[in-house]
C-alpha positions in Angstrom: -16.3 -9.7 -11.2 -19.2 -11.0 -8.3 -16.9 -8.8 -6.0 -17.1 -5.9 -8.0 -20.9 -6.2 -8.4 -21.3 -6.6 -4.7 -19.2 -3.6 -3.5 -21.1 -1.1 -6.0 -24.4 -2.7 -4.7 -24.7 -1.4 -2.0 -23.9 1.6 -2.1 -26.4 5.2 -2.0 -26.9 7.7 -3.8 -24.6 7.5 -6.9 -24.8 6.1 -10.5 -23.7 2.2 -10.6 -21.8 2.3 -13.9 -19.8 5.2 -12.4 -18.3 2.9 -10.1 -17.8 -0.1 -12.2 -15.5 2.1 -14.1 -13.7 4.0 -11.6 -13.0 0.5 -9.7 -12.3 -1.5 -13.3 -10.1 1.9 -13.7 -8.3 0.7 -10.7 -7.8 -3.0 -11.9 -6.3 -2.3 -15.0 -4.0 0.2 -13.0 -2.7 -2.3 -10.5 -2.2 -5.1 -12.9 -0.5 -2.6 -15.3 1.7 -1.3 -12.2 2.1 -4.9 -10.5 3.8 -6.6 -14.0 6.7 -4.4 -12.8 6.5 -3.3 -9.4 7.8 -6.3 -7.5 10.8 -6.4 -10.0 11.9 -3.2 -9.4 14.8 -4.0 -6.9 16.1 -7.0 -8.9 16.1 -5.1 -12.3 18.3 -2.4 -10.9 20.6 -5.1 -9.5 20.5 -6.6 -12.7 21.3 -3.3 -14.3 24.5 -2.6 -12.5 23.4 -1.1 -8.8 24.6 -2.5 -5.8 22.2 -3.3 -2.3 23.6 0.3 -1.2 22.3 1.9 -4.3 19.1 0.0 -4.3 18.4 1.0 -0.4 19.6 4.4 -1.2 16.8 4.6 -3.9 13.9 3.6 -1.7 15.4 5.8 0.9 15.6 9.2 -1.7 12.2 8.1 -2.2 10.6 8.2 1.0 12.2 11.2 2.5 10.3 13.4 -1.2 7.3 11.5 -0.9 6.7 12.4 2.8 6.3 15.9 1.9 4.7 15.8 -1.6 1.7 14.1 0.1 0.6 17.7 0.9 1.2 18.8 -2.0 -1.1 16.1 -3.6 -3.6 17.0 -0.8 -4.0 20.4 -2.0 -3.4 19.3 -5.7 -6.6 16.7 -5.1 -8.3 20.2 -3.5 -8.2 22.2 -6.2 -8.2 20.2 -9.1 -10.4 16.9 -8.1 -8.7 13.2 -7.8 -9.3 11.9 -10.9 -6.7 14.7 -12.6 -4.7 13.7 -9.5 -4.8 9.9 -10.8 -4.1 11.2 -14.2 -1.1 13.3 -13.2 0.4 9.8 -11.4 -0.3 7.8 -14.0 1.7 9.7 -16.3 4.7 10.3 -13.8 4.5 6.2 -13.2 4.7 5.9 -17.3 7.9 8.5 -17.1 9.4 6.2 -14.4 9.1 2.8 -16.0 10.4 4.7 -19.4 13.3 5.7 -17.8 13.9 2.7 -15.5 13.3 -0.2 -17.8 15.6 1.6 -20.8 18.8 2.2 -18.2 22.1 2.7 -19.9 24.3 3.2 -17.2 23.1 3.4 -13.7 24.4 6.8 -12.2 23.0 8.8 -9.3 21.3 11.2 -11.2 19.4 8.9 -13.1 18.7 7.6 -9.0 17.3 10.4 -7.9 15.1 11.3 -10.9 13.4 7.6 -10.4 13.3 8.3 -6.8 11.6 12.0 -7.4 9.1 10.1 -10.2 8.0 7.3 -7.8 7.3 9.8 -5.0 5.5 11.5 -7.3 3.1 8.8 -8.7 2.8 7.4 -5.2 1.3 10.3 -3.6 -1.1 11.7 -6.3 -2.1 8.3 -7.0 -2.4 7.1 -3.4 -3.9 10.3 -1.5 -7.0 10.2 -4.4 -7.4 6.8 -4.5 -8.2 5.8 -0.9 -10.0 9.5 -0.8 -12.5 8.3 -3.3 -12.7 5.0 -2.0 -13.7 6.7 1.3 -16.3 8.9 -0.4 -17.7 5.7 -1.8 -17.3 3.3 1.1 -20.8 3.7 2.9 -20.9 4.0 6.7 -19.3 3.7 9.3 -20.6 0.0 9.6 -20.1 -0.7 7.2 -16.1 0.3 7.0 -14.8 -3.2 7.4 -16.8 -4.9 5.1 -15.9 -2.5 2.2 -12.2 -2.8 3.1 -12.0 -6.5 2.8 -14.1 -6.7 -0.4 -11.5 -3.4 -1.7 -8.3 -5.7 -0.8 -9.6 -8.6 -2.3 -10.6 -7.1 -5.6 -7.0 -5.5 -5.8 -5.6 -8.9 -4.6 -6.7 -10.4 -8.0 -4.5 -7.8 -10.3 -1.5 -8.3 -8.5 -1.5 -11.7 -8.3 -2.3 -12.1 -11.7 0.4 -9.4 -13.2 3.6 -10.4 -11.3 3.3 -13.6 -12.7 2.6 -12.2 -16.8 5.2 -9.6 -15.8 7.8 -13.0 -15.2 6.8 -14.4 -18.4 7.5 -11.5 -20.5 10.6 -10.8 -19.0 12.1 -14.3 -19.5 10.5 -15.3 -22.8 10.7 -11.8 -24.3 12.7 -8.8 -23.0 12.7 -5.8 -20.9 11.3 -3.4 -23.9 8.6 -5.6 -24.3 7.5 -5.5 -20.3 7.9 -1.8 -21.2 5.3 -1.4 -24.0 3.0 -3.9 -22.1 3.3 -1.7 -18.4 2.6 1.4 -20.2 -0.3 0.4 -22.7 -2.5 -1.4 -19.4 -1.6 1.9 -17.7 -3.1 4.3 -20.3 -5.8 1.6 -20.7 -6.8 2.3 -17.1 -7.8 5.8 -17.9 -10.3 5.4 -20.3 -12.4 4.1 -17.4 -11.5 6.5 -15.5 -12.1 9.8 -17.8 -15.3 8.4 -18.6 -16.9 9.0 -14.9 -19.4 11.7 -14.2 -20.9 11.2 -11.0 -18.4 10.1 -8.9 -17.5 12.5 -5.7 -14.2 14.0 -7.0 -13.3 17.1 -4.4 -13.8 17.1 -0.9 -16.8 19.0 0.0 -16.2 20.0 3.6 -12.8 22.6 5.0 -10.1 20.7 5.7 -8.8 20.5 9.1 -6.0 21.8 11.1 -3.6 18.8 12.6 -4.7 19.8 15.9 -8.5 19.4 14.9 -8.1 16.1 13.0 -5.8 14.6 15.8 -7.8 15.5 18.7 -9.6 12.0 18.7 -7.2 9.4 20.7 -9.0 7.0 18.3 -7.6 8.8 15.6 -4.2 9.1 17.0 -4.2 4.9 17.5 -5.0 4.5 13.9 -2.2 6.6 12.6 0.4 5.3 14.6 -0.9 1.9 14.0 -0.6 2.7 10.0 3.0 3.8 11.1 4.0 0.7 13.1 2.9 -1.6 10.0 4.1 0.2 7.4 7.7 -1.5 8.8 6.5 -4.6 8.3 4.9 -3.9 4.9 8.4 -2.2 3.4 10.6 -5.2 4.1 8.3 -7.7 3.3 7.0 -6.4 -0.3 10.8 -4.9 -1.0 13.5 -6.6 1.1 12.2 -9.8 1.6 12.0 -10.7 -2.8 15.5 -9.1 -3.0 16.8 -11.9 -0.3 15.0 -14.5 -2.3 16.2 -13.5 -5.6 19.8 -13.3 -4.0 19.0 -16.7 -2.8 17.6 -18.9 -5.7 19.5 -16.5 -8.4 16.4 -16.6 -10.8 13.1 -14.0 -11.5 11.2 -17.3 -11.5 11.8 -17.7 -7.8 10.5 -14.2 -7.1 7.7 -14.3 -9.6 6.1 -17.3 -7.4 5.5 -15.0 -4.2 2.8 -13.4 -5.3 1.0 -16.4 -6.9 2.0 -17.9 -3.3 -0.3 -14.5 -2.3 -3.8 -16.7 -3.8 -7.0 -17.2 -3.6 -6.4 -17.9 0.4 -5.4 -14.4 0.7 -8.3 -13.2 -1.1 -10.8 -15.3 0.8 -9.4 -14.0 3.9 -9.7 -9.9 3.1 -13.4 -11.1 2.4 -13.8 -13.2 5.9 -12.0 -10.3 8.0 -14.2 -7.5 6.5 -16.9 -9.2 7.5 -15.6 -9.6 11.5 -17.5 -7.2 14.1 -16.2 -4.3 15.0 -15.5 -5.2 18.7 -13.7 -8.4 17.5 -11.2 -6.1 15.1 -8.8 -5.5 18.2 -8.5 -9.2 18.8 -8.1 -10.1 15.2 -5.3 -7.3 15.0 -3.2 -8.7 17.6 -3.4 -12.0 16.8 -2.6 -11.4 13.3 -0.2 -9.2 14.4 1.8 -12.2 16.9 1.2 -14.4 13.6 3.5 -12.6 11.5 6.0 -11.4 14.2 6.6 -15.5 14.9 7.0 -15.8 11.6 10.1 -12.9 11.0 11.4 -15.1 14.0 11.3 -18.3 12.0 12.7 -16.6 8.9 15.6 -15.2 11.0 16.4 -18.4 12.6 15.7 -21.0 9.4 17.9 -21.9 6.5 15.5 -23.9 4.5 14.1 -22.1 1.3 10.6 -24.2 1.7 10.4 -22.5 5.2 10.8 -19.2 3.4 7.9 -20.0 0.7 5.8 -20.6 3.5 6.2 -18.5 5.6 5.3 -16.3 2.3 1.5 -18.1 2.4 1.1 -17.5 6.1 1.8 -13.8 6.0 -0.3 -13.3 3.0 -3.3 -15.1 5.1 -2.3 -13.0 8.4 -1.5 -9.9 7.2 -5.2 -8.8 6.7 -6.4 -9.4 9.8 -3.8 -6.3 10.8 -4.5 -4.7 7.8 -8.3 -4.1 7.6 -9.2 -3.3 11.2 -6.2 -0.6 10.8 -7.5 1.1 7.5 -11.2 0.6 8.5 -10.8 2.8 11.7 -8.9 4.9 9.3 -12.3 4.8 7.4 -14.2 5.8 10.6 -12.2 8.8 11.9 -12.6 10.0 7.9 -16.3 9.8 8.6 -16.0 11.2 11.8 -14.0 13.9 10.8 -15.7 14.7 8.0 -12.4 15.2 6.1 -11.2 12.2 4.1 -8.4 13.9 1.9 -6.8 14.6 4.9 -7.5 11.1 6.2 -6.0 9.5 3.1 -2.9 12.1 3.3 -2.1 11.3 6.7 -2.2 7.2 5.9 0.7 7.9 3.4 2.5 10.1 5.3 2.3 7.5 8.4 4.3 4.9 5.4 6.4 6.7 3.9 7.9 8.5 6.7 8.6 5.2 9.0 9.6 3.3 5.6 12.2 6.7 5.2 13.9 5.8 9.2 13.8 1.8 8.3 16.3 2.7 5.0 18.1 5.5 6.4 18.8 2.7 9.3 20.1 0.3 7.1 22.3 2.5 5.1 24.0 1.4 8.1 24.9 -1.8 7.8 26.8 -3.8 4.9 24.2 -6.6 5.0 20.6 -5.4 5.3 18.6 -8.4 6.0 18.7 -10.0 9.3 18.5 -5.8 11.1 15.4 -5.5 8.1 13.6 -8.3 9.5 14.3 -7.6 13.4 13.1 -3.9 12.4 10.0 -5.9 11.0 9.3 -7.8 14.0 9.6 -4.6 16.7 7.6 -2.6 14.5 4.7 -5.6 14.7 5.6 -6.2 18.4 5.1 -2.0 19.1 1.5 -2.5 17.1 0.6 -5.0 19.5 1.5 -3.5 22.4 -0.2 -0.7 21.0 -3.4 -2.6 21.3 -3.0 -4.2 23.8 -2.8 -1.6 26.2 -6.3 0.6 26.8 -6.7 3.9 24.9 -7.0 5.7 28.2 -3.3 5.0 29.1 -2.0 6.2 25.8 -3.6 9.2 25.1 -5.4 11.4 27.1 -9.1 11.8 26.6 -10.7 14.5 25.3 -12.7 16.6 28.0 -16.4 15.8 27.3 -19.2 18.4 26.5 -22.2 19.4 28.3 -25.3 20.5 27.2 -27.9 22.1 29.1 
């Protein structure tokens, strides 16, 4: 709770309690989401799909999310983020209805998840980072308000994989059910309650040529894009291997309590790193996990694999933070955070949609998912690596008599 006290602190100009709610709003959300979330490929396994069927899933969902994220941006527009949250958390209580009680697994029922997820992910997504960008200071302070955001989150989904695990095997699958959906309805009493909060954008959103015209801008993106390769195959793939591995929800349930306090110290230390150190911090972090795909590729003992688990959790915000924090900045600099938080989802979902239209490809997905994994981290740091200048062309500077 410290952390929570610390990141409304500090900020100007709006009510405390407001922001204790809409952030506790969030924690009850992610723990409610995250008893589930990490199950869902090995519960539609379990209930009768195939790895095709599973990949096909995340790839339906992908290819409607990528457009409904401007649909949420005009939603969020019109009709203010918190009635965004509201519409998502409804489609996400639809989804785990309909996905926790299957039957018979058909394609039909397939898509309708897939068209549900896409959904909650983009009306929850583009108005959540949207206010968190309204709320999240200055520009100096970007990183520091990152860190402290991940590690706030960190705690709820450490904490509701492992509950989620204990339902499931003690109790059953309609239990988990009643349990997701009563923490998710729980999260909007917070949330109705706000009053002050900044809940519609208040400047004209821009054209893509307007918002892209920054190279700094374009970096940020593409880094998000490069990433988000990495991020699919290790949050989705990389539990279904270890699952198929150990044959037991125990042995999945342990990655995120593998995903600790370390993890959580670490979003704190790297939010705090100086802006002209981010770029170092990103490719190092970025190397760190690429080594470690390597190692996975190459080893055939599960302890390896458990570690390698730890390690990436550690590494993985000191690529994480710098990328969302000049994500933060070009929102402030742009004056248009919707569109900011639009374009970070788009930049997922659509390189997440090539990675499982790829592997639709292949009969076993996991060694191409995790070379996938490492070019996407090797592109970021070559990305990075390489000055601005030579990338994108600068935009011609302005004189003023």
């Amino acid at each position: 709770m410290r952390a929570f006290h610390f990141y409304h602190g500090h900020r100007m100009g709006m009510h405390f309690s407001d922001f204790w709610l809409y952030e506790l709003s969030m924690w009850f959300h992610t723990l409610a989401h995250s008893l589930v979330n990490i199950f869902i490929p090995i519960l539609m396994l379990k209930s009768g799909y195939d790895i095709k069927g599973v990949v096909l899933f995340y790839l339906l969902f992908n290819i409607i999310d990528v457009p409904l994220n401007f649909v949420a941006r005009t939603f969020v527009r019109l009709m203010g983020a918190r009635f965004s949250i509201v519409v998502a958390t409804c489609a996400t209580i639809a989804f785990f209805w309909i996905f926790l009680r299957i039957h018979e697994p058909t394609l039909t029922i397939l898509f309708l998840l897939a068209a549900l997820a896409a959904v909650y992910d983009t009306f929850y997504w583009v108005a959540h980072f949207f206010l968190f960008m309204e709320s999240g200071g200055t520009s100096k302070q970007a990183s520091n308000s990152t860190g402290i955001m991940y590690a706030v989150r960190q705690g709820a989904i450490i904490l509701g994989p492992a509950t989620g695990a204990v339902i499931l095997i003690f109790f059953s699958q309609t239990a988990l059910l009643y349990v997701t959906i009563a923490g998710l309805l729980l999260s909007l009493v917070p949330l109705i309650a706000l009053s002050t909060l900044p809940d519609k954008p208040q400047n004209r959103g821009l054209m893509y040529g307007e918002f892209f015209s920054l190279p700094q801008g374009k970096v940020a993106f593409l880094s998000t894009a490069f990433y988000a390769l990495h991020d699919a195959v290790e949050s989705t793939l990389f539990p279904i291997f270890i699952f198929l591995l150990f044959k037991s929800i125990e042995s999945v349930a342990i990655i995120p309590i593998l995903i600790s306090v370390a993890a959580m110290i670490t979003a704190l230390m790297v939010g705090r790193i100086k802006p002209r150190l981010r770029r170092l911090a990103l490719i190092l972090g970025t190397l760190a996990i690429a080594s470690t795909w390597v190692v996975r590729l190459v080893a055939g003992d599960p302890t390896i694999y458990y570690a390698s688990i730890l390690l990436v959790s550690i590494c993985v915000y000191f690529v994480l933070i710098p990328i969302d924090s000049a994500i933060f900045e070009h929102a402030l600099r742009t004056r248009d955070p919707l569109s900011a938080s639009m374009y970070r989802n788009v930049a997922f979902m659509f390189t997440n949609a090539i990675l499982f239209a790829v592997l639709m490809l292949f009969l076993n997905i996991f060694e191409p998912s995790f070379a996938i994994a490492i070019a996407g981290l090797l592109a970021l740091g070559v990305l990075h690596l390489i000055p601005m200048k030579f990338i994108f062309r600068q935009p011609p500077r302005r004189h003023h008599s």
